[in-house]
N, CA, C and O atoms as a MOPAC input file, in Angstrom:
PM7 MOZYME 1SCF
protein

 N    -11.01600 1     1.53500 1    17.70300 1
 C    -10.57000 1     2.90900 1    17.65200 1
 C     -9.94700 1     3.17900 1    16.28500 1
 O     -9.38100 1     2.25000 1    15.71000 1
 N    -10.01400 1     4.41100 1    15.71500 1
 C     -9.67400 1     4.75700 1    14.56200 1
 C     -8.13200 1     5.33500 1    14.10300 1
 O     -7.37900 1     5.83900 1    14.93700 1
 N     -7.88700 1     5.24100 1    13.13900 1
 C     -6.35900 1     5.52500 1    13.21500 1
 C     -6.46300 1     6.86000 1    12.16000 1
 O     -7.18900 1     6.90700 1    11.16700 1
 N     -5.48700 1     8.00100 1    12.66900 1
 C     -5.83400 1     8.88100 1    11.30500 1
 C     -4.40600 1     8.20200 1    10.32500 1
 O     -3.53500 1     7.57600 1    10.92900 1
 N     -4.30700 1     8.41500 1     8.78100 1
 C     -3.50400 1     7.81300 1     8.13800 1
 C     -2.97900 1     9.35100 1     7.63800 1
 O     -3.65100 1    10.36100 1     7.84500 1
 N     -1.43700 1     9.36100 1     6.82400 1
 C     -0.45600 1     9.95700 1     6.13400 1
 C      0.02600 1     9.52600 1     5.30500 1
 O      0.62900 1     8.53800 1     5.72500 1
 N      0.22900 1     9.68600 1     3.85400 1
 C      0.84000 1     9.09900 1     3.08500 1
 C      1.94400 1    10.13600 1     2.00800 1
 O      1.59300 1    10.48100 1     0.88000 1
 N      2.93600 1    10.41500 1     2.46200 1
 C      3.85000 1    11.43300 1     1.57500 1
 C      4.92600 1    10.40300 1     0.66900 1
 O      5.56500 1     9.37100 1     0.87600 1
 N      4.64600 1    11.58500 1    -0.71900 1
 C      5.76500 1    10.98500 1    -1.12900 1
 C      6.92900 1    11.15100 1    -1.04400 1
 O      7.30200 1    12.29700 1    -0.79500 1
 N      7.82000 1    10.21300 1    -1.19600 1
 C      9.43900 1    10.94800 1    -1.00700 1
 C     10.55600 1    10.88100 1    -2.32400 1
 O     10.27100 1    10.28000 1    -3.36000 1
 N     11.56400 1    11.42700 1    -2.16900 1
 C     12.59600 1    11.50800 1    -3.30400 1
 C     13.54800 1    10.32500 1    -3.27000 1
 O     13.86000 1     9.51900 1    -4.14700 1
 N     13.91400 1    10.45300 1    -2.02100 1
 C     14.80600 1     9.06700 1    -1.36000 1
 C     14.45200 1     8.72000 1    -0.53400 1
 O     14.58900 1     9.33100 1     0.52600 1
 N     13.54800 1     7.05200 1    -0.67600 1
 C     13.28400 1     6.40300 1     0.45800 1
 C     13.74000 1     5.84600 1     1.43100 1
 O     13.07500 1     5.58700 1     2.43500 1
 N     15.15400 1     5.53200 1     1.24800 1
 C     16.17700 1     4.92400 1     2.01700 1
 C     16.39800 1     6.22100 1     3.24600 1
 O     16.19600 1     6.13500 1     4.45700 1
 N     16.90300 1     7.47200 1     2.40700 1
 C     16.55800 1     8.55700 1     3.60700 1
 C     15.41000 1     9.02700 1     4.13000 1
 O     15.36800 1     9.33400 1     5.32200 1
 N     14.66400 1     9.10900 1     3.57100 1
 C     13.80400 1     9.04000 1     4.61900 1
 C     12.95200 1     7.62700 1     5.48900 1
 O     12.26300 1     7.74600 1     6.50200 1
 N     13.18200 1     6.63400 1     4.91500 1
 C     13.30900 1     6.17200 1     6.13300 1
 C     14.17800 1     5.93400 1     7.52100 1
 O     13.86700 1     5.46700 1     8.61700 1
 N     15.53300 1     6.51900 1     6.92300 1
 C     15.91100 1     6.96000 1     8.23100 1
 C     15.70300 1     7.85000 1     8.90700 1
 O     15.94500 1     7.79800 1    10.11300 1
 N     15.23600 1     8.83200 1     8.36300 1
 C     14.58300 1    10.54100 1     8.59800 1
 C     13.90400 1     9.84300 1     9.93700 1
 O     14.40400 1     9.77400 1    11.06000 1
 N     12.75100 1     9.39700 1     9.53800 1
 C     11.18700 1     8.80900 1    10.11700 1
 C     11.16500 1     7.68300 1    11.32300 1
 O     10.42900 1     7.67600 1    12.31000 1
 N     12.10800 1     6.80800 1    10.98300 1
 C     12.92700 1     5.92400 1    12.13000 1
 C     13.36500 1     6.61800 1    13.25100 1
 O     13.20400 1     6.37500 1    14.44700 1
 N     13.99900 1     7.61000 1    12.62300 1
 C     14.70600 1     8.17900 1    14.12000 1
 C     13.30500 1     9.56600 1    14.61300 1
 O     13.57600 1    10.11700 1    15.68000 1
 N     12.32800 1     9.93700 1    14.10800 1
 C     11.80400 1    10.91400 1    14.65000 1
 C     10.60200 1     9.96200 1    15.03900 1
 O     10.30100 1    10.30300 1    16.18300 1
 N     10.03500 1     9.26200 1    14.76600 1
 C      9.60900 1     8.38400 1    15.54000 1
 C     10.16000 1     7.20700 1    16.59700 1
 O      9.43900 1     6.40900 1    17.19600 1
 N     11.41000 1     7.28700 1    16.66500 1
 C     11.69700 1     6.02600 1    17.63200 1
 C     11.87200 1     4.55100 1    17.85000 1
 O     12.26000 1     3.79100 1    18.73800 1
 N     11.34600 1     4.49500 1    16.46600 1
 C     11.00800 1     2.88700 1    15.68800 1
 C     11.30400 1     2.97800 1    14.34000 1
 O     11.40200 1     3.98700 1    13.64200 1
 N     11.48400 1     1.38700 1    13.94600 1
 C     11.91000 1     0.49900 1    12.65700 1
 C     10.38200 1     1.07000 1    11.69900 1
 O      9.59800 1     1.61300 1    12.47800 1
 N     10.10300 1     1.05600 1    10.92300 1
 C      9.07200 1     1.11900 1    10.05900 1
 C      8.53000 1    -0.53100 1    10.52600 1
 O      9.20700 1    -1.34100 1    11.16000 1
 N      7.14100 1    -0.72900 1    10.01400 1
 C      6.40600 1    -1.48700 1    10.64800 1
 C      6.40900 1    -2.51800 1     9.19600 1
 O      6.59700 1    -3.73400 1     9.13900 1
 N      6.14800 1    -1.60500 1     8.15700 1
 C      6.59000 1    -2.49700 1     6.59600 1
 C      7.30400 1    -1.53700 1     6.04800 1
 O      7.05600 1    -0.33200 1     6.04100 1
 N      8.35800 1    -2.19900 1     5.50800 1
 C      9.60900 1    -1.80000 1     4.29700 1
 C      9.82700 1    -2.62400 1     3.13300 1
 O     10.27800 1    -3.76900 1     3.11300 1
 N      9.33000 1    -1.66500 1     1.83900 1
 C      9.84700 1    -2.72200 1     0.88500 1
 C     10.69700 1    -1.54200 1    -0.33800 1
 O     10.94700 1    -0.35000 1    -0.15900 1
 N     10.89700 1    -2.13300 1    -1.17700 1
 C     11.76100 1    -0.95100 1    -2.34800 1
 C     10.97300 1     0.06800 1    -3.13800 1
 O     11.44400 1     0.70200 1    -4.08300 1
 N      9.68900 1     0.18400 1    -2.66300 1
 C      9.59400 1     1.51500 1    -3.14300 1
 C      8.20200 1     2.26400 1    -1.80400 1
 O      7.41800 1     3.20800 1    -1.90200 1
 N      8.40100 1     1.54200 1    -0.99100 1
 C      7.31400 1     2.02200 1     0.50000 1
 C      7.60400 1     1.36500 1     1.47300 1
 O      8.10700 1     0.24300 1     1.52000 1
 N      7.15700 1     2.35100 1     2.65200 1
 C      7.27900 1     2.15400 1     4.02000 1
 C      6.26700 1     2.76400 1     4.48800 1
 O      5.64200 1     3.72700 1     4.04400 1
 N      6.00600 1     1.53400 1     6.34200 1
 C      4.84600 1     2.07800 1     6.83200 1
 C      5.18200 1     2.03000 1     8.05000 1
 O      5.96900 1     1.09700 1     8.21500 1
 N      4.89800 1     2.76300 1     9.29000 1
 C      4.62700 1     2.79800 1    10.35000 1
 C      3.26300 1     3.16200 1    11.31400 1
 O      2.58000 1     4.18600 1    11.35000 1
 N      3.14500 1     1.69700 1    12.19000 1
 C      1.66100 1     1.86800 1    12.81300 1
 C      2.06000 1     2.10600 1    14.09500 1
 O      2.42900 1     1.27000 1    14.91900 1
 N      1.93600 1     3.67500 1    14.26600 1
 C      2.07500 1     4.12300 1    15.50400 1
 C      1.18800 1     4.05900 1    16.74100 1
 O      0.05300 1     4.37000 1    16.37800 1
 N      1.21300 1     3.80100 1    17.99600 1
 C      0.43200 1     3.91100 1    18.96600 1
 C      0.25200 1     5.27200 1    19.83600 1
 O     -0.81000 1     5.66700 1    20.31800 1
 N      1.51400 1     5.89700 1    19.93100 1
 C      1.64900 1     7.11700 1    20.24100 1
 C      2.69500 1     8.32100 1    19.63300 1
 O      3.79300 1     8.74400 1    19.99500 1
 N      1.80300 1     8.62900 1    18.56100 1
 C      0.66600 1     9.33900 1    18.38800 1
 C      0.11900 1     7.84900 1    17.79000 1
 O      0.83000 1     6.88900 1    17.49300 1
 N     -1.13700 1     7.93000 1    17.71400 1
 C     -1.79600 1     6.61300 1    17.19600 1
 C     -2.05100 1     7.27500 1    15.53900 1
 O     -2.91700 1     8.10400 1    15.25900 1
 N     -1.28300 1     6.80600 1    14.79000 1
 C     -1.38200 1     7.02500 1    13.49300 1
 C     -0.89000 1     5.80700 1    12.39500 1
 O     -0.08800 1     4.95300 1    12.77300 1
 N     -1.43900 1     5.80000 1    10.99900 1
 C     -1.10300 1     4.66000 1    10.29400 1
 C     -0.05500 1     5.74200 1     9.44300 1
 O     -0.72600 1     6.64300 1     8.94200 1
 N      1.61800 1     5.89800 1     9.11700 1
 C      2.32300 1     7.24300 1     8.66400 1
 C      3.11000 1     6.14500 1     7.57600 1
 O      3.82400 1     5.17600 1     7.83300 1
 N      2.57400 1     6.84200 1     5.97500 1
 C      3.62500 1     5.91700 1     4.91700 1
 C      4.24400 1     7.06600 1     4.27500 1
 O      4.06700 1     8.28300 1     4.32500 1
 N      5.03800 1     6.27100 1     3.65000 1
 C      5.97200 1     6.89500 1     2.37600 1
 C      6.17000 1     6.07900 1     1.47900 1
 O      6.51700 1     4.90100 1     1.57000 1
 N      5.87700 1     6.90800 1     0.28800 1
 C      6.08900 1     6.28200 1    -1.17000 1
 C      6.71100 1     6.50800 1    -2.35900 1
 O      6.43000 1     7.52400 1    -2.99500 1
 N      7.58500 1     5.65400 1    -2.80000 1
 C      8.73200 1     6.51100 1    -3.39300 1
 C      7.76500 1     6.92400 1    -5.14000 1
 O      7.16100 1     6.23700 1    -5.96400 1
 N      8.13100 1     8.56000 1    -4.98400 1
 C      7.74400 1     8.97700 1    -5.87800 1
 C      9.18800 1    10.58200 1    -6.01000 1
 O      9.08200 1    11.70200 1    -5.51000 1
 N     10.03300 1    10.17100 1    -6.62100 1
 C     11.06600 1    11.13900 1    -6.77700 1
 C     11.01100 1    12.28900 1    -7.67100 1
 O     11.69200 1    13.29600 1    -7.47300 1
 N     10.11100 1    12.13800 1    -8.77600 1
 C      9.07700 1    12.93600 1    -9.64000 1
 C      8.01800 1    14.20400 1    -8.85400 1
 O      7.83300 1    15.34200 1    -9.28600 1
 N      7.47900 1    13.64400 1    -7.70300 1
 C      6.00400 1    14.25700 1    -7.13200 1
 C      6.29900 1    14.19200 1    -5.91200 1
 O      5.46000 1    13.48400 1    -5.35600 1
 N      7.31400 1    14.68900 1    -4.96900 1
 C      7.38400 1    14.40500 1    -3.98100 1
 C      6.27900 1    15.58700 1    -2.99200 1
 O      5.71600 1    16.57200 1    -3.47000 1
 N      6.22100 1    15.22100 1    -1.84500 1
 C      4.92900 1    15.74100 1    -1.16100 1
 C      4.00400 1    15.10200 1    -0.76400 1
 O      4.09600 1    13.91900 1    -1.09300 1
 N      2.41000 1    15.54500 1     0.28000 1
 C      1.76400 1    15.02600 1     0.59300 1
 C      0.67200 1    14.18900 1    -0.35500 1
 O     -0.07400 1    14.66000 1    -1.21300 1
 N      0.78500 1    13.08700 1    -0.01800 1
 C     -0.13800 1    12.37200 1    -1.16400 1
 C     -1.36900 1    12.24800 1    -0.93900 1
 O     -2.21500 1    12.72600 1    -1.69500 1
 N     -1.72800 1    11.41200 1     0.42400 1
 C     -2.72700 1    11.65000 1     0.71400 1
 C     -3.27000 1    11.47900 1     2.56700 1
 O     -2.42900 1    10.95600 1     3.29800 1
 N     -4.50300 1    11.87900 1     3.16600 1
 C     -4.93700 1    11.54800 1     4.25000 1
 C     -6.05700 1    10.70100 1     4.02200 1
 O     -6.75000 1    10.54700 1     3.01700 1
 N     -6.11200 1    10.02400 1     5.49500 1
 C     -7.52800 1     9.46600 1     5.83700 1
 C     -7.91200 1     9.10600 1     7.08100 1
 O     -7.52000 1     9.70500 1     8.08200 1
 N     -8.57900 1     8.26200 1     7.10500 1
 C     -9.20600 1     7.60400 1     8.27200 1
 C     -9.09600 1     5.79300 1     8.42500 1
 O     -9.80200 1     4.98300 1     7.82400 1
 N     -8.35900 1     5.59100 1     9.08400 1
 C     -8.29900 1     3.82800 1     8.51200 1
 C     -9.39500 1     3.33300 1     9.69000 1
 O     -9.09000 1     3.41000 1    10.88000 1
 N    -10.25300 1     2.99400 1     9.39800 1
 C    -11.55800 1     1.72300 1    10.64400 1
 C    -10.47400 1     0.45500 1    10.98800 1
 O     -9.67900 1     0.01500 1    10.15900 1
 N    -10.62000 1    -0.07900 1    12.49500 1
 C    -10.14200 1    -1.03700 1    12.68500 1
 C    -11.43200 1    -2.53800 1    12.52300 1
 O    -11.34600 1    -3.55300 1    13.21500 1
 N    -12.49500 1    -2.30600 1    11.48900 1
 C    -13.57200 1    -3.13100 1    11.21300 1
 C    -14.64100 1    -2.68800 1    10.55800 1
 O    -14.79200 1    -1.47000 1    10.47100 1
 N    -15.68000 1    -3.65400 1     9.91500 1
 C    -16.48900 1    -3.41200 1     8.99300 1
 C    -17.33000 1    -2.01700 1     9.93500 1
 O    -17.22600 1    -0.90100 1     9.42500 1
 N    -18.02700 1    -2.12700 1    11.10200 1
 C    -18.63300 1    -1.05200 1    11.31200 1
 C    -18.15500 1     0.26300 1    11.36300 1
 O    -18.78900 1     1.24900 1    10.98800 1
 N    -16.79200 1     0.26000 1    11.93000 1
 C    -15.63600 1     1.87600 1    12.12000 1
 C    -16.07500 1     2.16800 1    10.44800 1
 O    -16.34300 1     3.31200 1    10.08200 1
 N    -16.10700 1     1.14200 1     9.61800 1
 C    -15.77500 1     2.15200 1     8.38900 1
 C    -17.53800 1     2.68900 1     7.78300 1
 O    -17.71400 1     3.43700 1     6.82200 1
 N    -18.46600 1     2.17800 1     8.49400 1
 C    -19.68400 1     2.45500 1     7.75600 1
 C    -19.98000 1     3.86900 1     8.40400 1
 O    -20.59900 1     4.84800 1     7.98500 1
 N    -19.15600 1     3.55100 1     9.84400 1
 C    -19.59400 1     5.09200 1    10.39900 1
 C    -18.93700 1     6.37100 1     9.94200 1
 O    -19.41200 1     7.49700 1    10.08700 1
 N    -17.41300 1     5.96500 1     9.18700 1
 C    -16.76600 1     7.15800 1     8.86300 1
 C    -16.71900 1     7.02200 1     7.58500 1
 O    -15.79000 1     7.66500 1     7.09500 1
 N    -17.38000 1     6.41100 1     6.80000 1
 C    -17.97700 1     6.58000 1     5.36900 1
 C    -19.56600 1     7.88500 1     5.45700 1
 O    -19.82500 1     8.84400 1     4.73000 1
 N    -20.18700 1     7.41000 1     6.46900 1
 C    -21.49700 1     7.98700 1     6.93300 1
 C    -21.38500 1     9.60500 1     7.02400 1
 O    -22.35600 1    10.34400 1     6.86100 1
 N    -19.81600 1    10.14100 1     7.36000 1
 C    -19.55900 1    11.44100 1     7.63700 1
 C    -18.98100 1    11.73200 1     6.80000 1
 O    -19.10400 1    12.94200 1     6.61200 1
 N    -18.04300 1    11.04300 1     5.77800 1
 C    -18.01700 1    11.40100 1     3.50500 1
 C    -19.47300 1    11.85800 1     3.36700 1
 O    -19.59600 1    12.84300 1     2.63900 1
 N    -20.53300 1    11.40300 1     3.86300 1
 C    -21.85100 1    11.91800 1     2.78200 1
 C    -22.05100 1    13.41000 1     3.29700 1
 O    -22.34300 1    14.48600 1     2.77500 1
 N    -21.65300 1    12.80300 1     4.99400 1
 C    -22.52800 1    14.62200 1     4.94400 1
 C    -21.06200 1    15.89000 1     4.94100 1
 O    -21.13500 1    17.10100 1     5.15000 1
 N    -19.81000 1    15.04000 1     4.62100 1
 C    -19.20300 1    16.29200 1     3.97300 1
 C    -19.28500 1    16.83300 1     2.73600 1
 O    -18.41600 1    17.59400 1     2.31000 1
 N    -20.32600 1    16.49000 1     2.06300 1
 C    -21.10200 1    16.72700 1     0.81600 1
 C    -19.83200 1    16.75000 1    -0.17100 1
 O    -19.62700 1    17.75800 1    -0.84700 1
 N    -19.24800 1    15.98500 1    -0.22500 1
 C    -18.01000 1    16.14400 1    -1.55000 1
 C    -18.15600 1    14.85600 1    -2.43700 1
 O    -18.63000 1    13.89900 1    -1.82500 1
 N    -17.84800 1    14.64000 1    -3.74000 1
 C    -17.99700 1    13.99600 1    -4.54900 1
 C    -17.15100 1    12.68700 1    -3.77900 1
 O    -15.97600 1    12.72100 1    -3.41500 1
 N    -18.28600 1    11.31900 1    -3.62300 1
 C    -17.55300 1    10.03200 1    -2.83900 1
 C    -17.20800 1     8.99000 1    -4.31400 1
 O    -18.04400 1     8.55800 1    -5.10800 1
 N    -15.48300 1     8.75500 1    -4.34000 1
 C    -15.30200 1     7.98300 1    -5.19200 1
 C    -14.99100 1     6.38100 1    -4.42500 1
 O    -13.97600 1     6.12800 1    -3.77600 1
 N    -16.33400 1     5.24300 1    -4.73300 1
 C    -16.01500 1     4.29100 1    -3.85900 1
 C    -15.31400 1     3.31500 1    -4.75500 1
 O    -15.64900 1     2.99000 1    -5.89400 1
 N    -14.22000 1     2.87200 1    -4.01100 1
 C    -13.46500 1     1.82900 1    -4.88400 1
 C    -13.69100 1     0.65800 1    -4.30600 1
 O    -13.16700 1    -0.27300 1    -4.91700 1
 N    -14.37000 1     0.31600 1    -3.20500 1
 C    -14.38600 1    -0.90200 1    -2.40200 1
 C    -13.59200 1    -1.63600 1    -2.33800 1
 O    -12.58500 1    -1.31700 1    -1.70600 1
 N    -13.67300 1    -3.00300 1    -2.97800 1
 C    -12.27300 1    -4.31100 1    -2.35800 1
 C    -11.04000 1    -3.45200 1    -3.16400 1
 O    -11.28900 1    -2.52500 1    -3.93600 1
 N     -9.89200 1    -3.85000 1    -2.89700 1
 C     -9.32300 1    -3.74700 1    -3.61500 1
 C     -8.06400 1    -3.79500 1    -3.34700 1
 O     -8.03800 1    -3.82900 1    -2.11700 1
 N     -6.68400 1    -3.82500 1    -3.83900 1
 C     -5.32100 1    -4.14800 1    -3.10800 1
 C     -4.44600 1    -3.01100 1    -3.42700 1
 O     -4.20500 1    -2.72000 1    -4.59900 1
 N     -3.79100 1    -2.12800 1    -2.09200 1
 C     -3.30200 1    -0.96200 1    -2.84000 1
 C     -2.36400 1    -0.76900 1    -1.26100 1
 O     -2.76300 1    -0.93900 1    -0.10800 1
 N     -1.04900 1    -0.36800 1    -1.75500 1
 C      0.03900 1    -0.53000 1    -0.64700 1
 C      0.28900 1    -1.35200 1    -0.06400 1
 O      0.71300 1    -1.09300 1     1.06200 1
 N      0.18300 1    -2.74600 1    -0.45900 1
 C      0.89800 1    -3.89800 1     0.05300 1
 C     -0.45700 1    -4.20500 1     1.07500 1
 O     -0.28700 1    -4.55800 1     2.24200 1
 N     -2.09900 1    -3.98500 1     0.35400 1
 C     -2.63600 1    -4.36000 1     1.83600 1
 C     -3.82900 1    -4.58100 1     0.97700 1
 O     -3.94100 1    -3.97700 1    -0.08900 1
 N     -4.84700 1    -5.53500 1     1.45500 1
 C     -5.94500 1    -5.72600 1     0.68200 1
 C     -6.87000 1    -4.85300 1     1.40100 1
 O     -6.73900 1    -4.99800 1     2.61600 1
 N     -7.61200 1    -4.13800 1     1.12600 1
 C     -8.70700 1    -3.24300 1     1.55600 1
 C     -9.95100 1    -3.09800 1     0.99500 1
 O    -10.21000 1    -3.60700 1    -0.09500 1
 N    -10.91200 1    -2.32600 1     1.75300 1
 C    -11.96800 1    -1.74000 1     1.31800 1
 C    -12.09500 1    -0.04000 1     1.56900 1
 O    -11.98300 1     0.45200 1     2.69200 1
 N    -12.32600 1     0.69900 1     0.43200 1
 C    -11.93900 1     1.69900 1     0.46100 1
 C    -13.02600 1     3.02100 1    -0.36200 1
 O    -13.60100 1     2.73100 1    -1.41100 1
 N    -13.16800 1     4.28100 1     0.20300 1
 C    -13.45300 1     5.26400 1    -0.83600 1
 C    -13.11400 1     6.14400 1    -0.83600 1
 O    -11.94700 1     6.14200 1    -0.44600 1
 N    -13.62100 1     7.49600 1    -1.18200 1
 C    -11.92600 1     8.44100 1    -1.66900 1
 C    -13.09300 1     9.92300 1    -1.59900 1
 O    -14.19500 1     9.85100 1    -2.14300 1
 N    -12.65800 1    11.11800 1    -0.90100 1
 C    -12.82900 1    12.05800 1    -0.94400 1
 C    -12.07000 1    13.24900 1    -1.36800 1
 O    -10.85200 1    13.10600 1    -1.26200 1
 N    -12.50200 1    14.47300 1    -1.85600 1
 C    -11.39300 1    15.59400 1    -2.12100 1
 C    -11.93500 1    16.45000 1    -1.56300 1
 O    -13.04900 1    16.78900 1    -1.96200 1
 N    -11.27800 1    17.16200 1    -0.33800 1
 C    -11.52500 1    18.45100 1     0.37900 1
 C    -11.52200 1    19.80500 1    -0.41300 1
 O    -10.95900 1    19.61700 1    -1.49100 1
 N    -11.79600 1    20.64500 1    -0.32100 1
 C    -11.93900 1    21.63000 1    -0.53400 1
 C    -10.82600 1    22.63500 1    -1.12100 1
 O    -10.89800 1    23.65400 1    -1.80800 1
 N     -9.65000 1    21.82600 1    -0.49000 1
 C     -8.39600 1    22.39700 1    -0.69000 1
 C     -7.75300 1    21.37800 1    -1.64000 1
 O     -6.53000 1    21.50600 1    -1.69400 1
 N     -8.25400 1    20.41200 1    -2.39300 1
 C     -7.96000 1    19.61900 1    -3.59800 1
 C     -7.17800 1    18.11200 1    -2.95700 1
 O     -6.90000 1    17.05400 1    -3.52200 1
 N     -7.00700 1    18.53300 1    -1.67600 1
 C     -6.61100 1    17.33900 1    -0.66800 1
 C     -7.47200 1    16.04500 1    -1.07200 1
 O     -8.68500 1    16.07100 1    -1.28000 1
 N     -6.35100 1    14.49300 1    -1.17800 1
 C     -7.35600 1    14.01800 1    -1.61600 1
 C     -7.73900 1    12.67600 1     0.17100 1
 O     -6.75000 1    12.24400 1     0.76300 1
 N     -8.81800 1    12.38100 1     0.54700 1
 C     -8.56400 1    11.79600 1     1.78800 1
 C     -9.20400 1    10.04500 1     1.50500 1
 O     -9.76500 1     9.82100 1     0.43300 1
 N     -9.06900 1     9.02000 1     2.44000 1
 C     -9.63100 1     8.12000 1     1.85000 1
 C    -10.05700 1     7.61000 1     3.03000 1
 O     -9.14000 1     7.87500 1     3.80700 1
 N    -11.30400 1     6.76300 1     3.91200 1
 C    -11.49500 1     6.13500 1     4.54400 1
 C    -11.57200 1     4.45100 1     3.75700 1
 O    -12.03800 1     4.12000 1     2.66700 1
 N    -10.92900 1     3.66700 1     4.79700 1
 C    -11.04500 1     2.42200 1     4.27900 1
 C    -10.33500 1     1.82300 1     5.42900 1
 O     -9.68100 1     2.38600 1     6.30700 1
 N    -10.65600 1     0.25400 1     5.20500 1
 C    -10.76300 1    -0.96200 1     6.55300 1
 C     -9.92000 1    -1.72000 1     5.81900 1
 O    -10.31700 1    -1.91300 1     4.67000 1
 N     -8.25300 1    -2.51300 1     6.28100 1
 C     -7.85400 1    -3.11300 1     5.99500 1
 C     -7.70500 1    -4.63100 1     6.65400 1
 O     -7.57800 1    -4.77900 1     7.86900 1
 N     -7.72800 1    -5.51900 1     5.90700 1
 C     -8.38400 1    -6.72800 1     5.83000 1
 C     -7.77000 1    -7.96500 1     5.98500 1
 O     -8.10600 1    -8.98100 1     6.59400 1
 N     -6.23500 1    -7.50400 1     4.91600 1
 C     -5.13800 1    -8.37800 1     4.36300 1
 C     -4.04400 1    -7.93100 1     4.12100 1
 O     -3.76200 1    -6.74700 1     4.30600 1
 N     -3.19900 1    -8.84000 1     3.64400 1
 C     -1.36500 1    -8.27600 1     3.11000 1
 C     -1.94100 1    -8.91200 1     2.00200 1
 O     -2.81100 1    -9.74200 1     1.73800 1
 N     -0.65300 1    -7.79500 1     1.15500 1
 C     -0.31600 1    -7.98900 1    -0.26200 1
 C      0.89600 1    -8.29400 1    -0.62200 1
 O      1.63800 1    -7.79700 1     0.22500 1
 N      1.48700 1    -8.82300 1    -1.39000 1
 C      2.79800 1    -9.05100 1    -2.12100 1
 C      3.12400 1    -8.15500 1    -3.16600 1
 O      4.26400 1    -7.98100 1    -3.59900 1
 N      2.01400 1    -7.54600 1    -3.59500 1
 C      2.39500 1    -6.07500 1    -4.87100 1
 C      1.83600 1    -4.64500 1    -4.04600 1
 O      0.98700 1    -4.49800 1    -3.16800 1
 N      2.62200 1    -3.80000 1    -4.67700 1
 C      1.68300 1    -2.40800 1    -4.09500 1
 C      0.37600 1    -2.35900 1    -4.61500 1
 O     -0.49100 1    -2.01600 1    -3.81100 1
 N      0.11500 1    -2.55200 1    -5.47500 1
 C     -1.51000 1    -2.51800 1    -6.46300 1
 C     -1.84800 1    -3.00300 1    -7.15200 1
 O     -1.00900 1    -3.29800 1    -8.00300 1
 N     -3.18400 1    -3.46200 1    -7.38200 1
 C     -3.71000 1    -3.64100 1    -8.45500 1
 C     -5.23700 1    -3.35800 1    -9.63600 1
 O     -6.28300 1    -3.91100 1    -9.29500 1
 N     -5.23700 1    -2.99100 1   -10.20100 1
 C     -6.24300 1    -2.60300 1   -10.75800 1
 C     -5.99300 1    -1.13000 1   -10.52500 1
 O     -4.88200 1    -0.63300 1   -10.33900 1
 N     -7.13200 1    -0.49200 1   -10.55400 1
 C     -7.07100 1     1.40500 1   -10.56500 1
 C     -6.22600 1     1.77800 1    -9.47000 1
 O     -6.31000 1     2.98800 1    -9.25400 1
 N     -5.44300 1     1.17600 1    -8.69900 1
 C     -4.72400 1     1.48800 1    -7.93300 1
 C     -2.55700 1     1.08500 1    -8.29100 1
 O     -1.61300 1     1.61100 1    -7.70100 1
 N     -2.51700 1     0.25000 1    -9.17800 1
 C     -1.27000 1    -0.07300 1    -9.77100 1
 C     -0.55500 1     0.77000 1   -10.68300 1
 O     -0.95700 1     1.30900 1   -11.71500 1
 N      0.53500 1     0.79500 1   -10.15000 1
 C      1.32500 1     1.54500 1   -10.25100 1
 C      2.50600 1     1.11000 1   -10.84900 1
 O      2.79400 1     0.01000 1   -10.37600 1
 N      3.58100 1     1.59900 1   -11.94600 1
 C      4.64000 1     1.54500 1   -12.54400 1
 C      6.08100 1     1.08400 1   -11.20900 1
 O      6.20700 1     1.84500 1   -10.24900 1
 N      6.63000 1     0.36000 1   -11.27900 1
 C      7.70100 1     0.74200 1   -10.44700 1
 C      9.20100 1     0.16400 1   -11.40600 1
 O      9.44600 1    -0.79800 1   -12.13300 1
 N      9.89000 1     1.26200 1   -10.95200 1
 C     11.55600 1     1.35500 1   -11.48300 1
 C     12.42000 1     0.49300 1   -10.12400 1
 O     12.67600 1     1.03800 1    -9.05000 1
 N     12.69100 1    -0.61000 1   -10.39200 1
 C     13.30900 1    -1.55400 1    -9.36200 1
 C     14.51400 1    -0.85600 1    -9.47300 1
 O     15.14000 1    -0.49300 1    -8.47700 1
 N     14.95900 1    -0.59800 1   -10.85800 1
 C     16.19600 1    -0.67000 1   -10.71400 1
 C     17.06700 1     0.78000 1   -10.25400 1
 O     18.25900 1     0.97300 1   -10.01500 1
 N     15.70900 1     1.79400 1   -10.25800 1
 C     16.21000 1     2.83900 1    -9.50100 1
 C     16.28500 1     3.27900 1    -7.86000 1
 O     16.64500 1     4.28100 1    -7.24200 1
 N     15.63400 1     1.70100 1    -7.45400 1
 C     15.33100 1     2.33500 1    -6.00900 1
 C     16.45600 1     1.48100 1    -5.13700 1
 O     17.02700 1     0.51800 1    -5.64800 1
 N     16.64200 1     1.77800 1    -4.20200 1
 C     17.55100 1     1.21600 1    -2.89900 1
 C     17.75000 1     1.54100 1    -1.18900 1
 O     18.25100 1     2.48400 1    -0.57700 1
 N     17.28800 1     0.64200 1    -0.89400 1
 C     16.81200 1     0.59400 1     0.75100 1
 C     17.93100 1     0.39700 1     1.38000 1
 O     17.94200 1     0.31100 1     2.60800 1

């Protein structure tokens, strides 16, 4: 079964992960100093936050497959939403090794289907890595 995903950024992650803790009911599922994730069952959703205090707002949606076929089938419905498919395939991005590609809706929304595989020890790497200020953040 498929999970829909959320990814906003926030100003203060420490508050909002308490924000999100308490309106969901639960601990975040991963917490580290500059993201958090929760894998909800009800509502069944994959819901992150990423500290971006610069750009705060919705970053992005998708579709996460729980396996290689979930994702060929909801890659299959990127083609016929006829929008430009950016495929990044393997790759390590939010603390998770994945396979991944990337759509933009209509409304400049950007969405991504992809099947995760593995854990990571960095948020990213390669076209997906990102700058981080350790010394500004605190959980």
């Amino acid at each position: 079964m498929k999970r829909f995903h959320v990814n906003v950024r926030v100003k203060d992650l420490k508050e909002s992960v308490g924000f999100y803790n308490a309106l969901f009911g639960t601990e975040a599922t991963v917490l580290k100093e500059d993201y958090a994730k929760w894998m909800l069952e009800d509502p069944r959703i994959n819901f992150a936050i990423s500290l971006h205090p610069e750009n705060a707002g919705i970053e992005h949606l998708g579709i996460q497959a729980e396996n290689e076929a979930e994702l060929a089938e909801v890659y299959g419905r990127l083609k016929e939403a006829k929008g430009t498919i950016r495929e990044e395939g393997k790759c390590t991005c939010c603390y998770a090794k994945s396979e991944k590609s990337w759509i933009t809706d209509p409304q400049g929304v950007d969405w991504e289907a992809f099947y995760t595989f593995g854990e990571s020890t960095v948020y990213g790497e390669g076209a997906n890595a990102k700058e981080f200020n350790h010394e500004s953040a605190a959980i």
